[in-house]
DRENSE-619774 format. One record per residue (C-alpha): x, y, z. Coordinates in steps of 0.1 Angstrom, whole numbers, padded with zeros to 4 digits, always signed. Layout:
% DRENSE-619774
XYZ/...
% end
This chain:
% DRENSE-619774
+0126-0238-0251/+0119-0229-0290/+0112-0194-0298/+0100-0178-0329/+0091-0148-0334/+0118-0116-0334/+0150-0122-0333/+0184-0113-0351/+0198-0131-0381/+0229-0134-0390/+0258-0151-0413/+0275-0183-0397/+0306-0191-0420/+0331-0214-0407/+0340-0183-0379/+0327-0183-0341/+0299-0164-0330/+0295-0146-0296/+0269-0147-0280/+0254-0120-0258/+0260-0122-0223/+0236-0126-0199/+0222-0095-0180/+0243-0087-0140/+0219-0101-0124/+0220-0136-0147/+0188-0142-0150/+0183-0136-0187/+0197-0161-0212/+0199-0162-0250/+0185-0190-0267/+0199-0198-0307/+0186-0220-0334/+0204-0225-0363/+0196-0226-0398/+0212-0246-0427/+0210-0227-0455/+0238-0241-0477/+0266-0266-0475/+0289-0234-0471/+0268-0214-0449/+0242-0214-0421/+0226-0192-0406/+0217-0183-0366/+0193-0166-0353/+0196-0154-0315/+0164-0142-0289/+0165-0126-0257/+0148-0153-0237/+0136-0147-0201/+0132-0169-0174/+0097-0183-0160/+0093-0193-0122/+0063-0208-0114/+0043-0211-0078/+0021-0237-0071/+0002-0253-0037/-0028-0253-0025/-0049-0225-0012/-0040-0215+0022/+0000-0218+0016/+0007-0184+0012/+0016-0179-0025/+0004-0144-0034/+0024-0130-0001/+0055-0148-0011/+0055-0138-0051/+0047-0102-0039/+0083-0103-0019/+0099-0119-0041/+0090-0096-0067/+0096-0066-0043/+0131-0084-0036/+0141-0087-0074/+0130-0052-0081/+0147-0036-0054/+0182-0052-0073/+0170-0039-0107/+0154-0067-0121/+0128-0067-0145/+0103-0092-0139/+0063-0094-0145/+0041-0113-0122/+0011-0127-0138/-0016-0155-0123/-0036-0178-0137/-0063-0177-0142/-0056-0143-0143/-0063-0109-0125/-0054-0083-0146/-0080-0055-0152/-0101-0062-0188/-0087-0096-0196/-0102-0126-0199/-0078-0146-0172/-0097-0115-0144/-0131-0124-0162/-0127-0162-0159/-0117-0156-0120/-0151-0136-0111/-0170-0156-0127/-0155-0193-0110/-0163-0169-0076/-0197-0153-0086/-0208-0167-0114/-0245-0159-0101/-0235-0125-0109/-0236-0140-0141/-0268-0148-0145/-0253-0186-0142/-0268-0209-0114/-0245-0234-0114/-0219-0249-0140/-0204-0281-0139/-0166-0291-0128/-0156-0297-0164/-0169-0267-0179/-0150-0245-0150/-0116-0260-0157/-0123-0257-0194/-0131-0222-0194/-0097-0218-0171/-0073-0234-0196/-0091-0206-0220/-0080-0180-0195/-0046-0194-0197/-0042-0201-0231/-0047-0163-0237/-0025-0152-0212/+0003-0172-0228/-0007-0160-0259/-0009-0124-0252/+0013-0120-0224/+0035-0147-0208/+0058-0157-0243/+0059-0119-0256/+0073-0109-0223/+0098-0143-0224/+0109-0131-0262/+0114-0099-0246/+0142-0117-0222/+0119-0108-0191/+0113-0127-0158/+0080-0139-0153/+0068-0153-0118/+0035-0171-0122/+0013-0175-0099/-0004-0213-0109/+0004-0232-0137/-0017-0262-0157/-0006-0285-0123/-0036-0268-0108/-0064-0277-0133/-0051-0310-0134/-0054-0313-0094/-0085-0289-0088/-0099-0311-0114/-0091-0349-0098/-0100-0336-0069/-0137-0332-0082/-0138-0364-0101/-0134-0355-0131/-0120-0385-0160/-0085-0383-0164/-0087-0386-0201/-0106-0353-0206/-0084-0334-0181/-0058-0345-0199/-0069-0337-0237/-0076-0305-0223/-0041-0297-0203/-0022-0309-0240/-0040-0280-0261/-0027-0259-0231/+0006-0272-0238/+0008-0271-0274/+0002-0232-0271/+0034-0229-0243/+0053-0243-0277/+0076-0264-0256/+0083-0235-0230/+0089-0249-0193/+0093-0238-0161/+0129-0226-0154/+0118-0237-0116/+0088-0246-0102/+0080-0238-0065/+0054-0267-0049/+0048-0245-0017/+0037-0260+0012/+0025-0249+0052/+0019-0271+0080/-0008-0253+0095/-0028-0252+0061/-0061-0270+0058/-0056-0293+0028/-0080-0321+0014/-0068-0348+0011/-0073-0357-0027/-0057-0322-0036/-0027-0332-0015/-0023-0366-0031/-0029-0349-0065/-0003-0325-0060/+0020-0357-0050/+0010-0376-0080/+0023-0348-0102/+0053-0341-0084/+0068-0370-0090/+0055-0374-0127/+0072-0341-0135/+0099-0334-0117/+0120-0354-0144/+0107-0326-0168/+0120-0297-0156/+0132-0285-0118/+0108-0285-0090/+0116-0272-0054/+0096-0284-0026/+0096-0258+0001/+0082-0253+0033/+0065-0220+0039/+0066-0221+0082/+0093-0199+0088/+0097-0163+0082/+0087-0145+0049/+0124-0133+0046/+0134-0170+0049/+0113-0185+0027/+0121-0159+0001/+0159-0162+0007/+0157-0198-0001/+0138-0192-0038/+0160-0164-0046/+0189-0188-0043/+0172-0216-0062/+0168-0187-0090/+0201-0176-0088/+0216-0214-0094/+0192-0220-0121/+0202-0190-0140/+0233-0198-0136/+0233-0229-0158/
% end
């Protein structure tokens, strides 16, 4: 993860440099980049940086519920942490726009938009929520739990046929905004009793595997309890922070 914007400078000349340690709770980490100024002299630069956890699956798995415990779980031990969606559903932004319209977008005035057009005007709604919200708050050495991430333009959009090329010229402009920002975790959430199509099942497969060499992905279950399945991610989160 490269970050940019505020930081704190200082001199790196032949002595060490402590680092900050991490919050109690150890999920907020400090990120440096250094700087070569000189042959005698360099210079570092350190950031807050917070973690992101993302939650994907299909509809029907129980996301929302468990992000809301989770976040209810991490708050209750002092944690800050944001929870943000994608497309969005934040009052007066363009993520909450994006998401009435995909549902009623004859409220609009629109009849009908095509399958390429929708997920274009959702990498939009992401683009400025990454923009605006999710890297400020990362800067900011925050945890954000996000509920969706580009996986589900890319699946939502196979599953209606769309080209693979376009959706994935579209999914790199998303990712040259996230400037090299990943997942800490990502949580593929699953439920037996869910009513899945098929092609978004095999979608979510396909991208499993292609990414799971990119940054960690946890396959869970959601069948049990709300309390278990919520035990289970905060453990993943602790180990992962701990790194």
């Amino acid at each position: 993860m490269h970050v940019t914007r505020s930081g704190r400078k200082q001199a790196l000349c032949n002595s060490d440099f402590q680092l900050p340690k991490p919050d109690i709770h150890g999920l907020s980490i400090f990120r440096v980049i250094i700087y070569g100024d000189n042959d005698k002299c360099s210079y570092i630069r350190w950031y807050a940086v917070g973690r992101l956890f993302v939650f994907e699956g299909p509809d029907g798995v129980g996301k929302s519920t468990v992000i809301g415990e989770v976040e209810n779980r991490l708050h209750r031990v002092g944690e800050s942490c944001v929870r943000l969606a994608f497309p969005g559903k934040e009052p007066g932004t363009l993520g909450q726009h994006i998401y009435d319209f995909h549902h009623q977008s004859e409220r609009f005035g629109v009849r009908t938009v095509s399958p390429l057009s929708l997920q274009l005007l959702h990498v939009a709604a992401h683009v400025d929520a990454i923009e605006r919200r999710i890297l400020p708050l990362l800067e900011q050495g925050r945890v954000v739990l996000l509920d969706r991430y580009w996986w589900s333009t890319w699946v939502y959009g196979v599953s209606d046929g769309l080209p693979i090329e376009q959706l994935e010229r579209m999914i790199a402009m998303e990712k040259l905004v996230w400037q090299g920002v990943t997942p800490t975790t990502l949580f593929m959430l699953s439920r037996s009793s869910a009513i899945v199509n098929s092609r978004i099942a095999n979608a979510y497969g396909v991208l499993m595997e292609q990414e799971k060499g990119n940054y960690p992905v946890a396959a869970l279950a959601n069948d049990a309890t709300i309390d278990t399945i919520v035990d289970e991610i905060l453990r993943v989160m602790q180990k992962s922070s701990a790194k």
